[in-house]
DSSP file (Angstrom, degrees, kcal/mol; ACC not computed):
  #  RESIDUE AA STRUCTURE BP1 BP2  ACC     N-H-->O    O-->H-N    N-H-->O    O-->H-N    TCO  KAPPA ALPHA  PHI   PSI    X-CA   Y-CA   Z-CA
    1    1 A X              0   0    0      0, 0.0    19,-0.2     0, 0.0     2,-0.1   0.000 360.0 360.0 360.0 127.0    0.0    0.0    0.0
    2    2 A X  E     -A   19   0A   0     17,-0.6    17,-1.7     1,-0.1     2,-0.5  -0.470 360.0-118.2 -90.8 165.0    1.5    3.3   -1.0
    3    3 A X  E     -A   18   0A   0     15,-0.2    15,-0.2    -2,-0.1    -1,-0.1  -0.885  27.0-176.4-107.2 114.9    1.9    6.4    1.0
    4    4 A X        -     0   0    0     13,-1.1    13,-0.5    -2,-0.5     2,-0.3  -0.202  18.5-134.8 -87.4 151.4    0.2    9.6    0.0
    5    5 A X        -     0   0    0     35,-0.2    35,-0.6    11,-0.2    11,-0.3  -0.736  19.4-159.2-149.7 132.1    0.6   12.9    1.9
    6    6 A X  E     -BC  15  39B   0      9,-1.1     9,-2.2    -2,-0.3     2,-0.5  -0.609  10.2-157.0-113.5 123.8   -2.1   15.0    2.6
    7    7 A X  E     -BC  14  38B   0     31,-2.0    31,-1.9    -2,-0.2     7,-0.2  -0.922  19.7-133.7-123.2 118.9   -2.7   18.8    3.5
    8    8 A X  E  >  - C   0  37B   0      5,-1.4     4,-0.8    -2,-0.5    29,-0.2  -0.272   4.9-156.0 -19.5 111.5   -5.7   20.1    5.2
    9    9 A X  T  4 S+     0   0    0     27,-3.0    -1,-0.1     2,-0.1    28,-0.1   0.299  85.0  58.2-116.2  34.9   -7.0   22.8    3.8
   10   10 A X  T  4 S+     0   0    0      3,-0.1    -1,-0.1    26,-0.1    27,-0.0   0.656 130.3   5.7 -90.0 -61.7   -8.8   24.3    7.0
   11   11 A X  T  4 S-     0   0    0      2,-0.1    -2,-0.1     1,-0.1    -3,-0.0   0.587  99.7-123.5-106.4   5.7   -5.5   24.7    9.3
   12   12 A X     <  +     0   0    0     -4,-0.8    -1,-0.1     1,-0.2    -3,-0.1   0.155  53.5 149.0 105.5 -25.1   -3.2   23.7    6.9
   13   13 A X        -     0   0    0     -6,-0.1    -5,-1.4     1,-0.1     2,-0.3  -0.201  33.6-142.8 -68.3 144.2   -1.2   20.7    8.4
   14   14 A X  E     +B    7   0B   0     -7,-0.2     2,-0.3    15,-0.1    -7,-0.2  -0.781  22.2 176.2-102.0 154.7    0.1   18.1    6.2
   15   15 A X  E     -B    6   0B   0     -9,-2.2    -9,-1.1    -2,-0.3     2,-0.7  -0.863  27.6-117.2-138.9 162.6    0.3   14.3    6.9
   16   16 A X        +     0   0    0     -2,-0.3     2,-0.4   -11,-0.3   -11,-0.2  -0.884  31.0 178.3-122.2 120.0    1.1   11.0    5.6
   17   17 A X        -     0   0    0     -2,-0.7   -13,-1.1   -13,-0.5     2,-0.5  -0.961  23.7-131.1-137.2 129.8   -1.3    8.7    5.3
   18   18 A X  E     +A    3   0A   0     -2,-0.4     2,-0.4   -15,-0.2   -15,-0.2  -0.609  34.4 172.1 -80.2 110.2   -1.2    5.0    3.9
   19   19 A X  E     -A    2   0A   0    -17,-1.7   -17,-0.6    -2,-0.5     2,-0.5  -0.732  37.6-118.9-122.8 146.9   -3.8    4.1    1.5
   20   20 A X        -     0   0    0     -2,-0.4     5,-0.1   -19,-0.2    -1,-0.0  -0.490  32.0-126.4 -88.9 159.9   -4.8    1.5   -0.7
   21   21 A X  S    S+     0   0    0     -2,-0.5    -1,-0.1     1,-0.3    -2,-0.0   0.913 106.7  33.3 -65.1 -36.1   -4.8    2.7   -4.2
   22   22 A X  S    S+     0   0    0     -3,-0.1    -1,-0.3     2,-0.0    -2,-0.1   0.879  92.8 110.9 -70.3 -41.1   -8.6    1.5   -5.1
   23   23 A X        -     0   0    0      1,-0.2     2,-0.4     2,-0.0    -3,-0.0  -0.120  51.7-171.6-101.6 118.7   -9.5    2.2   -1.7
   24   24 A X        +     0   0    0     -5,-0.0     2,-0.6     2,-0.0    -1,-0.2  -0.232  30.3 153.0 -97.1  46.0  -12.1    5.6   -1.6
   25   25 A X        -     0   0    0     -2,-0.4     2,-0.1    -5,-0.1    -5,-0.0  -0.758  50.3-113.1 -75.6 118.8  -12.0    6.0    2.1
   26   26 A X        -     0   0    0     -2,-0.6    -1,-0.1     1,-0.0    -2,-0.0  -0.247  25.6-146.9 -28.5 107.8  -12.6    9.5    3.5
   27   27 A X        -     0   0    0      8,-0.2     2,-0.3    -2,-0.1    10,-0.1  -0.235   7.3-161.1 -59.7 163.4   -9.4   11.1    5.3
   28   28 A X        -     0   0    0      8,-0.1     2,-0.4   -20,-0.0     7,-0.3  -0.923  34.2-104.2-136.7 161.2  -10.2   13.5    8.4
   29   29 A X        -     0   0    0      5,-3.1   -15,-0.1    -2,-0.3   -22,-0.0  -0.676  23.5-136.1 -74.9 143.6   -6.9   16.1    9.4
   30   30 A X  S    S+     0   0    0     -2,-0.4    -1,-0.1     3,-0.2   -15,-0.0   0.891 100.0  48.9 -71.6 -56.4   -5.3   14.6   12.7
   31   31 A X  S    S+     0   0    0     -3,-0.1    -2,-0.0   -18,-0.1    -1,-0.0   0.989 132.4   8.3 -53.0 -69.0   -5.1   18.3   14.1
   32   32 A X  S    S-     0   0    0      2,-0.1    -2,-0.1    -4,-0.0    -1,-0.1   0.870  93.4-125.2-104.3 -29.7   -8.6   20.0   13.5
   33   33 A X        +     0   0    0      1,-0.3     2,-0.3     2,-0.0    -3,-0.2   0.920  59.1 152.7  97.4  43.6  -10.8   16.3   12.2
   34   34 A X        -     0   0    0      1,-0.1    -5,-3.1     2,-0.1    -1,-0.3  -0.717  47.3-149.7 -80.7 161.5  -11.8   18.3    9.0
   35   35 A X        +     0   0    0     -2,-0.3     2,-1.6    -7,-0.3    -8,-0.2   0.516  66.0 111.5-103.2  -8.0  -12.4   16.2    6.0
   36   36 A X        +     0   0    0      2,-0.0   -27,-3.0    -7,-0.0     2,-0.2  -0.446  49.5 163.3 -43.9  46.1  -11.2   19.0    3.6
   37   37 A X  E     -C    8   0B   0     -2,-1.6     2,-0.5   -29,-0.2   -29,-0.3  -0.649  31.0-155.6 -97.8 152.1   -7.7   17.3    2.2
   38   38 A X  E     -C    7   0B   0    -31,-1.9   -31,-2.0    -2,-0.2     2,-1.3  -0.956  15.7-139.4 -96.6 107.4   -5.7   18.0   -0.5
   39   39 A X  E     -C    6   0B   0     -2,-0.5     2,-0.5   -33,-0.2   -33,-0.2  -0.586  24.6-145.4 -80.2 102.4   -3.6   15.1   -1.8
   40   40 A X        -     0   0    0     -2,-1.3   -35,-0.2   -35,-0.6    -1,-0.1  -0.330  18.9 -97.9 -55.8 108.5   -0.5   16.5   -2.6
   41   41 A X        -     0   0    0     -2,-0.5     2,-0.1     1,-0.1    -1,-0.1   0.084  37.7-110.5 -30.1 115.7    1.6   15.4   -5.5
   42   42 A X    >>  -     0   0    0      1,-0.2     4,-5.5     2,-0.1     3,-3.7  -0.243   7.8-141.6 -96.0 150.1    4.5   12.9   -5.0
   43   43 A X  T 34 S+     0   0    0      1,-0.2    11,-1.0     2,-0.2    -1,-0.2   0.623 107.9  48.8 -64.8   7.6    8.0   14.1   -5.5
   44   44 A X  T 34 S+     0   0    0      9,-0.1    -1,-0.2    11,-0.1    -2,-0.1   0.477 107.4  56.0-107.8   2.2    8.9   10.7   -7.2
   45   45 A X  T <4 S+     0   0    0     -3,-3.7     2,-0.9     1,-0.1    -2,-0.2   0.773  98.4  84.5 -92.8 -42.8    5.5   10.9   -9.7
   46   46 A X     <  -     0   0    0     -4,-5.5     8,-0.2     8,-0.1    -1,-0.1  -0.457  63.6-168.5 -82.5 121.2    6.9   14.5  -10.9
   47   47 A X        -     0   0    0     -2,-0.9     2,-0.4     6,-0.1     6,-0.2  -0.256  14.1-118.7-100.4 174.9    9.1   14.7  -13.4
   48   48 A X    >   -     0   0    0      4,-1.6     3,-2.9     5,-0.0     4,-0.1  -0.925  26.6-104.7-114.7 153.0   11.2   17.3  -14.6
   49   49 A X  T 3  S+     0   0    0     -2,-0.4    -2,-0.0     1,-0.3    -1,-0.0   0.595 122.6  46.4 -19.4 -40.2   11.6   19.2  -17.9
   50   50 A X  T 3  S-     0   0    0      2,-0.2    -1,-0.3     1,-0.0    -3,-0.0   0.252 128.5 -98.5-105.7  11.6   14.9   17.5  -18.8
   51   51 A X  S <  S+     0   0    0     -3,-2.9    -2,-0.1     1,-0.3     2,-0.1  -0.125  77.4 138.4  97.5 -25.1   13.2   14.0  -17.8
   52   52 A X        -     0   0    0     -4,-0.1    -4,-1.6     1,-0.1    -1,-0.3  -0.255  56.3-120.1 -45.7 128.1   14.5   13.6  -14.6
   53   53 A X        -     0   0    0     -6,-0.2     2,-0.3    -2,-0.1    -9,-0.1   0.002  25.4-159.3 -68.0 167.9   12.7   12.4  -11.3
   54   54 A X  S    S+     0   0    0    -11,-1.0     3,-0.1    -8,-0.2    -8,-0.1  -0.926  77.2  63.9-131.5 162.8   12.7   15.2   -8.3
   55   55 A X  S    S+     0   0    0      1,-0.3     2,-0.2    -2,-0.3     3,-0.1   0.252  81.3 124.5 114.6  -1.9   12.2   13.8   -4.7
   56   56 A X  S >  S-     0   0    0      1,-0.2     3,-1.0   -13,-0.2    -1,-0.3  -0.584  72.9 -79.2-104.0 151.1   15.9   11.6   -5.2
   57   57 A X  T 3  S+     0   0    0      1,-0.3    -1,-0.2    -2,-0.2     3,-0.1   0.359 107.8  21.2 -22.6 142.0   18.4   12.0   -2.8
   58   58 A X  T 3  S+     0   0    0     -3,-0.1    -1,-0.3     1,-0.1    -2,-0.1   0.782  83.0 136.7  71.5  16.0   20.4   14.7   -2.9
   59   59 A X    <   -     0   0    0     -3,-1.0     2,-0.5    -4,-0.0    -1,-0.1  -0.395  56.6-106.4-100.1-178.1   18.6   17.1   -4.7
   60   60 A X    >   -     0   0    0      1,-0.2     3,-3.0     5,-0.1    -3,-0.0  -0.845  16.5-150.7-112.5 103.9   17.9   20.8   -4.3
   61   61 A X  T 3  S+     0   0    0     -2,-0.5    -1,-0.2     1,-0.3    -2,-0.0   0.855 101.9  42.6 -59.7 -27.4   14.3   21.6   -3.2
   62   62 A X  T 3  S-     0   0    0     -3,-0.1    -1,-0.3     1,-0.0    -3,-0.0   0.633 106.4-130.3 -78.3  -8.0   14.5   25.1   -5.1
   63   63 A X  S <  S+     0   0    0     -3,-3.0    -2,-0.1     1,-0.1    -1,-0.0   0.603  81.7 103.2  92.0  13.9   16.2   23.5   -8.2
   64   64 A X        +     0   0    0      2,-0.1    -1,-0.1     0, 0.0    -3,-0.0   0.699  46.6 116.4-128.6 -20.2   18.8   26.0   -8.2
   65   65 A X        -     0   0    0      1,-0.1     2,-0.1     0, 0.0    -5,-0.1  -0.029  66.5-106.3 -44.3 147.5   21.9   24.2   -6.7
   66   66 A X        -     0   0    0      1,-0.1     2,-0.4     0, 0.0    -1,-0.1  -0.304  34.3-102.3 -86.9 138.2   24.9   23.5   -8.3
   67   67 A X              0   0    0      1,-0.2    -1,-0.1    -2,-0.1     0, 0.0  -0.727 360.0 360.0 -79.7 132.5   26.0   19.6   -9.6
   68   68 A X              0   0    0     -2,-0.4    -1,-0.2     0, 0.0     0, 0.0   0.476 360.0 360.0 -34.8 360.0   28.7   18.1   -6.8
């Protein structure tokens, strides 16, 4: 079962929460119990322009970094 992560969008917190991939169960936030989530997009699903994964080790969350 993969792991999603989820942001509230009454107070804002985000969480990680394990779901099965058919499985249309209603989330609640862990802080406020709203049912209001966003499922945020995972950094190994998005690619980048030049074909390249983002989320892999080592990488630069603003993109802007310099190669070792």
């Amino acid at each position: 079962m993969p792991i999603y992560e989820f942001k509230c969008q009454k107070c804002g917190h985000v969480m990680e929460i394990l779901e099965r991939s058919s499985g249309n169960r209603k989330h609640i936030c862990e802080r406020c119990k709203s049912e209001d989530l966003q499922k945020l997009p995972s950094g190994f699903s998005v690619g980048h322009a030049d074909g390249s994964l983002s989320g892999g080790g080592g990488s630069c969350p603003t993109g802007t970094c310099s190669a070792h």
